[in-house]
N, C-alpha and C positions, 0 to 999 in steps of 0.2 A: 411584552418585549417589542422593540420599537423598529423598524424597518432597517433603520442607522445600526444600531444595536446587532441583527442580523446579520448585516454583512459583514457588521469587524467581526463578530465570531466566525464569520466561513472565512474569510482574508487569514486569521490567525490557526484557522484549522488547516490551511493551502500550505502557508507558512510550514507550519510544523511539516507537514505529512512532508517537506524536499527539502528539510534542514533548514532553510533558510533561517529559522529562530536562532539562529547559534551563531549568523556569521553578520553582526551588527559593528558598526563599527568603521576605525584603520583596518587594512590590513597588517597582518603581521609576517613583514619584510625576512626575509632570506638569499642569502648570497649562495650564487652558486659559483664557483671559480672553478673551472676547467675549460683547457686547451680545445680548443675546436676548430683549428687548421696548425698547422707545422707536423713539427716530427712525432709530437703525441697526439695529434689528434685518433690517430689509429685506436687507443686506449680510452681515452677522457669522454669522446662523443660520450660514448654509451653511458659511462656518468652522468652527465648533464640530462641526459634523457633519464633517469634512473631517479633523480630527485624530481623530476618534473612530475614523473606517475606517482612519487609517496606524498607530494605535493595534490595534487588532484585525487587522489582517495582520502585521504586527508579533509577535503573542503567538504568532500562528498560524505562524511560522516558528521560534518557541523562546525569544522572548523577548526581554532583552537583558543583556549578561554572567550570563545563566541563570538570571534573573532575572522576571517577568512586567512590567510595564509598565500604569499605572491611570492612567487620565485622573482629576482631579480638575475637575468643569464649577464655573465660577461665573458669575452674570449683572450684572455692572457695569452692565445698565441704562440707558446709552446719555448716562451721569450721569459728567462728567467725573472730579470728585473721588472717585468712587466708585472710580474704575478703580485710583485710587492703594490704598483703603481693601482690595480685594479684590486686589490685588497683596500687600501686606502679608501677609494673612490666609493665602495661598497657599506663601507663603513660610516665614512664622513659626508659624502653626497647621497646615499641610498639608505643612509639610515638602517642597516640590515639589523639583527636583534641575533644571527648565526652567520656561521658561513661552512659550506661543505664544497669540501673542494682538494686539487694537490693532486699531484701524482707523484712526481719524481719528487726525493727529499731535497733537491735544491732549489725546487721552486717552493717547498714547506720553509725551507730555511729561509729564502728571501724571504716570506709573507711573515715570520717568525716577529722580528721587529716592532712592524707596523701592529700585528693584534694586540703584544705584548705593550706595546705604549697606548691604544687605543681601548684597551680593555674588550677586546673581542673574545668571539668563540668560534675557532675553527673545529670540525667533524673531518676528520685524514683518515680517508678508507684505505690504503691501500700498504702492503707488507714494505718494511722499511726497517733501517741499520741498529734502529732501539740506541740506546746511551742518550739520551733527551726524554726529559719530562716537564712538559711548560703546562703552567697553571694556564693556561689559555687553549689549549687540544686537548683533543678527546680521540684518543689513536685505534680506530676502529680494525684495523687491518693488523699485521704480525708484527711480532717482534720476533730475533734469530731465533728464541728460545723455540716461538712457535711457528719455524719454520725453515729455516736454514741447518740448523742444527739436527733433528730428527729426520731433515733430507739426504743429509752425508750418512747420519747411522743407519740409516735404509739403504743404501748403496752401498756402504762396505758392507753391513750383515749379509743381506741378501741379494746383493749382484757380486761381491767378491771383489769390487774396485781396491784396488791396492794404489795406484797414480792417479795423481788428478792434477785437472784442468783446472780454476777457476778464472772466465769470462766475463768479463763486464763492460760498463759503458763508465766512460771514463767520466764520475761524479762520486759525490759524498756515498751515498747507498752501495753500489758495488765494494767503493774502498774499504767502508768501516766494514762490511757483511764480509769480503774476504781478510781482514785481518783477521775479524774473529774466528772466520773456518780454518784459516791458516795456526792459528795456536791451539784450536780445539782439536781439530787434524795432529798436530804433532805432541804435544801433549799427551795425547791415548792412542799414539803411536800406532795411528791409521794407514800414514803415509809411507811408504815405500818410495826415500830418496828426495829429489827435490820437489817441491809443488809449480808446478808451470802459473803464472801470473800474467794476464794480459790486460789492460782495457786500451780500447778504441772509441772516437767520437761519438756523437749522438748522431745518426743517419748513415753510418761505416757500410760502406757497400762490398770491398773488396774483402773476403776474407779468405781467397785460395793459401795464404803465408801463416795465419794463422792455423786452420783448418790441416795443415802439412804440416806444422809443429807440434798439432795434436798427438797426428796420427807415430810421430817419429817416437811419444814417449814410451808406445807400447812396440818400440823396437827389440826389449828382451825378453817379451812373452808375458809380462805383466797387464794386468787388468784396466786399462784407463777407464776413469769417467772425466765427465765435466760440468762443470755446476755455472751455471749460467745467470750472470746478472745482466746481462745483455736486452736492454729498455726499448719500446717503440719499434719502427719500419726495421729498424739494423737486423730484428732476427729474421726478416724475411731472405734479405740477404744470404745469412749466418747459417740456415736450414738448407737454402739450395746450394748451396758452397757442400755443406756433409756429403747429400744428393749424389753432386756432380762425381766426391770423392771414390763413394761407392762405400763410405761411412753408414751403418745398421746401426740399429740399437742393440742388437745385438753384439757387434764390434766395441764401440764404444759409447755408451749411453750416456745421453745429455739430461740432466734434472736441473729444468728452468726454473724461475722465480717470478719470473715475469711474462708468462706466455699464458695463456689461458685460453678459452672457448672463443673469446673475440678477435684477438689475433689470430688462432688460426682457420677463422671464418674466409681469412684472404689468404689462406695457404690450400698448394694442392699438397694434401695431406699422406699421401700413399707412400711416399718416405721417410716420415716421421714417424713413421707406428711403432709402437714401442718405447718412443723416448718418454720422459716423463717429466709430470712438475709437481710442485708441492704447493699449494694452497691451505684454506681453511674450509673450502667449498668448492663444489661440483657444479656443473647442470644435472650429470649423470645421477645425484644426492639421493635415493627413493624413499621419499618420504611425502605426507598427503601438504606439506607446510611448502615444500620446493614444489611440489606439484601445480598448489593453487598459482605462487608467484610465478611459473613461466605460462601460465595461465590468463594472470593478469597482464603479463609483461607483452604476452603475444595481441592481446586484446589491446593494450595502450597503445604500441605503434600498429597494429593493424597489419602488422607482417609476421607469418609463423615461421620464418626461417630467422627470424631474430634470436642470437643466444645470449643466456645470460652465465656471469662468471662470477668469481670470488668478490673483484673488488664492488659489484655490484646489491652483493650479500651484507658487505659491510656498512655499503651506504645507506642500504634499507635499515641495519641496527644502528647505524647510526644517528640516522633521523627519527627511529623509533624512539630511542631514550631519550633523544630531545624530546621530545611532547611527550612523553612521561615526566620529565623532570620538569619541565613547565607546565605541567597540570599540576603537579607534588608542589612545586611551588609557589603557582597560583600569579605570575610574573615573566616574563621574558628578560627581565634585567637577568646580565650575564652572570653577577656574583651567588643570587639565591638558585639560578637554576646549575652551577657549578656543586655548589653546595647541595642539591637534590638532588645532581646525576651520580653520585658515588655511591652505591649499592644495586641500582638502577637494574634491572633481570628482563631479558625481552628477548623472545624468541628466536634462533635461528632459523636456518633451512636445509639444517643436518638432523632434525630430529631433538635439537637440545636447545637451553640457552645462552645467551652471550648476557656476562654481569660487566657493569662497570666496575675496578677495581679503582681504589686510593690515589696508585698512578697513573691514574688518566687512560690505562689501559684497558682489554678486555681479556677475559675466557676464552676461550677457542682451542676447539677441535684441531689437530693436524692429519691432513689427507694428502694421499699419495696419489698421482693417478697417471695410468699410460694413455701413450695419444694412439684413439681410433683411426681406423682408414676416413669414417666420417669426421672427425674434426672432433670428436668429443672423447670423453676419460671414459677409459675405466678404471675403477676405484681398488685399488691394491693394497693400501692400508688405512688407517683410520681408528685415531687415539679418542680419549676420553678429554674432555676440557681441559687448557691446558693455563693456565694465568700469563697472560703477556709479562716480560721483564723488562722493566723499561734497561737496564742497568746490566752486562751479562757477566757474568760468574764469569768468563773462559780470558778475560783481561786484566789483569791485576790491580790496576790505578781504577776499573771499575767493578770490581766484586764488593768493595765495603761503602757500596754509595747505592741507595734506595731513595724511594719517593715516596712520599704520603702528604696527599695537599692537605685531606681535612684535619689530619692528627698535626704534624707537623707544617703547615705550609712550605713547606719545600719540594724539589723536585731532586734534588741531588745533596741527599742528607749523608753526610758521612758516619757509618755507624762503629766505628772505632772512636774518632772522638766525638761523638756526639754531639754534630752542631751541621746546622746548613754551610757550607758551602757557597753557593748563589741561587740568588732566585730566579735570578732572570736567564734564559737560555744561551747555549753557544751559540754564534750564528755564523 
């Protein structure tokens, strides 16, 4: 053996021993779309940091089809139409091969369009109004069934709520999520009287008028709750407003949808205790699978007061099934790894797994959890896997409309007469 000879063998032995063997090539592009100043920045940050680190262990096991893997960051700005404008750009100037991103459903709904003409792939971690199924998402976060709806049944069972509040932030997600609690509520004849209905802007500061129409409805001794769709900075407002009122959770409990471990990382927490939210995930989660991740998560930014939350959960399943389904498919073109991601089984950080289902949806857990004086849940209840709907049973014009992209290619297949509908989404 020749001198030359020797060192490509130690060179290919270097090689291997730090992955490098695996990552030859392009990289393989990914868009990350989330808000990183405005009114969501409060939420999304941690996003963008979240695909960064599954992005980076990722490279560090070899890549993907032996290939490296590059986040492409952009900040949409918390600026609706923007999100469509830097979806484009990601697509057609950044060549991305995914995109994971979205928070509020209006910034999902603008980007709707541009993937569905572009043939993209968006990952949407985060719980949202369900009635949409686009061959082009992959809806890693809740649908009512698996989270809106098992939050009001927990509140009338076991707090005895008889009135309610429903709050939100004046957009597509509160609207449709309170329709549907609004007919599921009176339908099983939950509600005692009328249902209070509010929404206010995105950044709503004032809320002493609301907060005082709460308190009036349990003027004859009945039980209020309030189910809160209330998005970004507005709840910081919205919590020291109860505060001020002298509002407990024990008075009237608020079950958030939108508050989690990050948000109330910038809250002083000491009068919130006891209200509660509904998620699919915890920090609180005790399990050795949530352990390692806040393990690796405190390790990636390098700070241990960093917390991790639901929508965070989902971004990690949902980056997982992507690079399952493009290893199954041996391709990043969008159509084959579509077509591999629907049975797709990857792990959560509750102890279980998350499946990709037909509708573009997933399985998930629903958990209940109350807010600590430190900023974090405790865990009060917690179901068995639950199959996101994209479609809910509880509105009439959508109980006979199901999705199944592989059987059917459709997303809103009508199953009385037996025929698609549309393919293309509402937007």
């Amino acid at each position: 053996m020749n001198t030359v000879t020797k060192m490509l063998m130690l060179s290919s032995a270097i090689a291997l021993a730090n992955g490098a063997w695996a990552q030859e090539g392009e990289p393989i592009k990914i868009g990350v779309l989330h808000s990183l100043s405005g009114t969501m920045a409060i939420s999304e940050t941690t996003l963008k940091d979240t695909v960064l680190m599954m992005v980076e262990q990722q490279n560090a096991k070899g890549g993907l089809l032996g290939r490296p893997i590059e986040a492409v960051v952009v900040d949409p700005a918390s600026d609706w139409p923007l999100f469509a404008e830097k979806a484009r750009e990601l697509l057609t100037v950044s060549d991305v091969d995914a995109i994971f991103g979205c928070w509020t459903s209006v910034s999902r709904k603008s980007v709707l369009p541009v993937i569905e003409e572009l043939n993209g792939l968006l990952f949407y971690p985060v719980q949202y109004e369900g009635e949409e199924s686009s061959k082009n998402v992959i809806y890693t976060g809740a649908a009512p069934n698996q989270q809106a709806i098992p939050a009001v049944d927990y509140m009338a069972q076991e707090l005895g709520v008889e009135k309610w509040a429903l709050l939100g932030t004046d957009y597509v997600y509160p609207r449709t999520t309170n329709n549907i609690l609004e007919r599921y509520l009176t339908d099983n004849e939950l509600a005692d009287g009328k249902i209070f209905v509010n929404y206010t802007p995105f950044g709503h500061s004032d809320w002493s008028k609301v907060v005082s129409d709460v308190v009036a409805l349990g003027a004859d001794g009945k039980k209020v709750g309030v189910v809160s769709t209330i998005n970004g900075d507005a709840n910081v407002g919205f919590y020291k407003e109860l505060a001020a009122a002298g509002v407990s959770a024990d008075d009237i409990p608020v079950m958030a949808f939108s508050v989690g471990e990050e948000e109330l990382s910038g809250l002083d927490t000491a009068n919130l205790v006891g209200h509660m939210a509904a998620w699919n995930y915890f920090e609180t989660a005790d399990t050795p699978e949530n352990a390692a991740f806040i393990e690796e998560w405190h390790k990636f930014t390098g700070d241990d007061s960093r917390v991790t939350n639901d929508p965070m959960e989902a971004t990690m399943i949902g980056f997982n099934a992507w690079v399952a389904a493009v290893e199954k498919a041996g391709t990043t073109d969008v159509d084959p790894v579509l077509d591999a991601i629907v049975g797709v089984e990857v792990p959560n950080l509750t102890g279980g797994t998350a499946t990709v289902l037909p509708n573009h949806h997933l399985t998930k857990p629903v958990l209940i959890g109350e807010i600590r004086e430190d900023g974090q849940f405790d865990i009060v209840s917690q179901t068995d896997p639950v199959p996101g709907d994209a479609w809910t049973d509880f509105l009439p014009e959508s109980a006979v409309l199901d999705a199944d992209w592989p059987g059917k290619s459709c997303g809103m297949w009508n199953t009385e007469s037996n025929s698609c509908v549309q393919v293309q989404s509402n937007y």
